[in-house]
Structures are given as structure tokens and as C-alpha cells.
C-alpha positions as CSV (number, residue, x, y, z in Angstrom):
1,X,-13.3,-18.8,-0.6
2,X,-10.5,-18.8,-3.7
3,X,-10.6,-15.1,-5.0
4,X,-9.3,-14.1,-8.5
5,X,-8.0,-10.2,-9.0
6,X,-7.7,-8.9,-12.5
7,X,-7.6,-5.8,-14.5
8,X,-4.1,-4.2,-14.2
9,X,-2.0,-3.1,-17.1
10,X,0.1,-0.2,-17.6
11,X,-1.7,3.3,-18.1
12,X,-0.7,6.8,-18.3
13,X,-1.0,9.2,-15.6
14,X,-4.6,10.6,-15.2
15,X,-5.9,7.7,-16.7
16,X,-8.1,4.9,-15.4
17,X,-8.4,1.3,-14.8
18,X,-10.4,-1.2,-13.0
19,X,-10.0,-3.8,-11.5
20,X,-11.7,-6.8,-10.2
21,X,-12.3,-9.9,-7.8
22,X,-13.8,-12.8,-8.6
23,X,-15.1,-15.2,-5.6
24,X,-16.2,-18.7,-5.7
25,X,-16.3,-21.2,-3.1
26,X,-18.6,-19.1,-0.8
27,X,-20.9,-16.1,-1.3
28,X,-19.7,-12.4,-0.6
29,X,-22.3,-11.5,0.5
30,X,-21.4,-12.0,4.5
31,X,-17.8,-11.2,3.7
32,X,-15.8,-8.2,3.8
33,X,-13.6,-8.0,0.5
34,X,-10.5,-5.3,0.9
35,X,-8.0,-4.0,-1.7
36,X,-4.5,-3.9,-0.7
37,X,-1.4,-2.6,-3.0
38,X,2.1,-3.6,-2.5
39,X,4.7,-1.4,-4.5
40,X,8.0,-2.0,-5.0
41,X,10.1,-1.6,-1.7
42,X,7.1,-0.5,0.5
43,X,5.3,-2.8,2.8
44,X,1.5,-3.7,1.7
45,X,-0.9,-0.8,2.2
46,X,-4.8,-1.2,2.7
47,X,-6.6,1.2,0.4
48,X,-10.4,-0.2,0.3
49,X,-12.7,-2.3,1.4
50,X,-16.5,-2.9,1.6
51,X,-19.1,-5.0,3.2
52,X,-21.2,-6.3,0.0
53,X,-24.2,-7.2,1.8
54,X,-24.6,-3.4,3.3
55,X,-22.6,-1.8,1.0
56,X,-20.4,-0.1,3.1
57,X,-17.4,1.0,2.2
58,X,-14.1,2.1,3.5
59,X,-10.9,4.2,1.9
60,X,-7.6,4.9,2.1
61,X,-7.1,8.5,2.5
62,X,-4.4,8.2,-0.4
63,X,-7.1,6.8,-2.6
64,X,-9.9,8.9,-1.5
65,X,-12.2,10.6,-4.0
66,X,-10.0,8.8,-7.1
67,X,-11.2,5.0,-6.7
68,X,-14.6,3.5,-5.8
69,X,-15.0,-0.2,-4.9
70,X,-18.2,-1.4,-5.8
71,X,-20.4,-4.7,-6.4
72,X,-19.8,-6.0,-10.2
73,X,-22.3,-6.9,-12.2
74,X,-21.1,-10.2,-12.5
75,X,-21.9,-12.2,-9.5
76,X,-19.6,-12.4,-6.6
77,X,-17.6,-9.9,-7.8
78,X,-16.6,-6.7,-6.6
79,X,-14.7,-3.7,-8.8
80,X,-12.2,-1.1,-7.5
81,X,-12.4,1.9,-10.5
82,X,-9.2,3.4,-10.5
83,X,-9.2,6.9,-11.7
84,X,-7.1,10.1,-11.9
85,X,-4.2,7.3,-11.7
86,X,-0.9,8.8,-10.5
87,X,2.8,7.3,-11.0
88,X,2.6,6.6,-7.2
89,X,-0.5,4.2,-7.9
90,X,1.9,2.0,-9.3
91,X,2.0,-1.6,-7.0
92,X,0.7,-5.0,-7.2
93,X,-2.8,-5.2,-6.2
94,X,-4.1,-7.6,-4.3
95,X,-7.7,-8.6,-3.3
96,X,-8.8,-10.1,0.0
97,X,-11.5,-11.7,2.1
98,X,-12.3,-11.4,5.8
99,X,-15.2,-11.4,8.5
100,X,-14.4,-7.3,8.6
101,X,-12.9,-4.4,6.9
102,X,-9.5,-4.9,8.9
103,X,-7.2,-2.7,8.2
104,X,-4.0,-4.9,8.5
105,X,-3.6,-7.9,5.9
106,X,-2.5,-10.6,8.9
107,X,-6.1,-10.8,9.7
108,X,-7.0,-11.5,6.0
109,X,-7.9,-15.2,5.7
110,X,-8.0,-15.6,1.5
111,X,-6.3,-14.1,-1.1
112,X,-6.5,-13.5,-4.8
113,X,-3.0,-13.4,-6.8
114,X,-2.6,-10.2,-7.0
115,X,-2.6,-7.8,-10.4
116,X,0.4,-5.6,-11.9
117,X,-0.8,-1.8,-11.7
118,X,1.6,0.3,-13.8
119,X,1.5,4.4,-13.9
120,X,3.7,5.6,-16.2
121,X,4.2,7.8,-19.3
């Protein structure tokens, strides 16, 4: 599966932006897609991920109650809304595609490019 991930720009703090991955190749639907982040310096932090088919859905406790990953409306797409943004939301975002909600990338088999999230006044 190739995956796509869009939607960053630069916002201010307590804004909001989403994001989104874009599959073809195969179907979502018996894949787990997770959002990682990668900010400058740090190592590449897990903060969502959900099981299309069942809808269930996992979080980051550092993300918790701000974002919500969803199904798009497009097909074969899923959303991560990004709200009550904070300067410390500010990393490259990456989507990703595996049999489960894994919580470390190695286990991650595709990847999209990865989108520019900036926080900042």
C-alpha cells in the first residue's frame, strides 16, 4: 500500500488543522493506519492509530482529548483533526500502515512522506 499524508501548514497556538492519509494500492479496511510525529531533535513518537474496519482507535496520552483520527469521507482515507494546537505539536507528521496498532514505527511496513506541522505565533 503507497500512503500519501497531507494537511500541515503553520498555525497559531489553539488553533487547528487536519490532516490526512491517502491509500491506494490496497484497501484500509483490514489495516491499521497510525500517526507518528517526529520533531526536531526528538526521536519519532506514536500518537494515533485506528483499525478502519472496527473503528477502534488508540491515543497518545499527549494528544488525548485534542486530536481525533477518523475515516475520511474520501475513500481510503483517514483524518487526524488536530485541535487546541500547542507550540509543542510542532514535528513532521507521518502516516503509516500495519497489520496492528503497534506502538513502535520498526513494525510499520508503509509509509507516507510525512507533513510539516508548525505551532507558532
Amino acid at each position: 500500500v503507497q500512503l500519501q499524508a497531507s494537511g500541515g501548514g503553520l498555525v497559531q497556538p489553539g488553533g487547528s488543522l487536519r490532516l490526512s492519509c491517502a491509500a491506494s494500492g490496497l484497501s484500509l479496511d483490514n489495516l491499521n493506519v497510525g500517526w507518528f510525529r517526529q520533531a526536531p531533535g526528538k526521536e519519532r513518537e506514536a500518537i494515533s492509530c485506528i483499525f478502519p474496519r472496527l473503528n477502534t482507535t488508540r491515543y497518545a496520552d499527549s494528544v488525548r482529548g485534542r486530536f481525533t483520527i477518523s475515516r475520511g469521507y474520501a475513500k481510503n482515507t483517514i483524518n487526524l483533526q488536530m485541535n487546541s494546537l500547542k507550540p509543542e505539536d510542532t514535528a513532521v507528521y507521518y502516516c503509516a500502515a500495519a497489520g496492528a496498532c503497534y506502538h513502535h514505527d520498526y513494525l510499520y511496513t508503509s509509509w507516507g512522506q510525512g507533513t510539516l506541522v508548525t505551532v507558532s505565533s
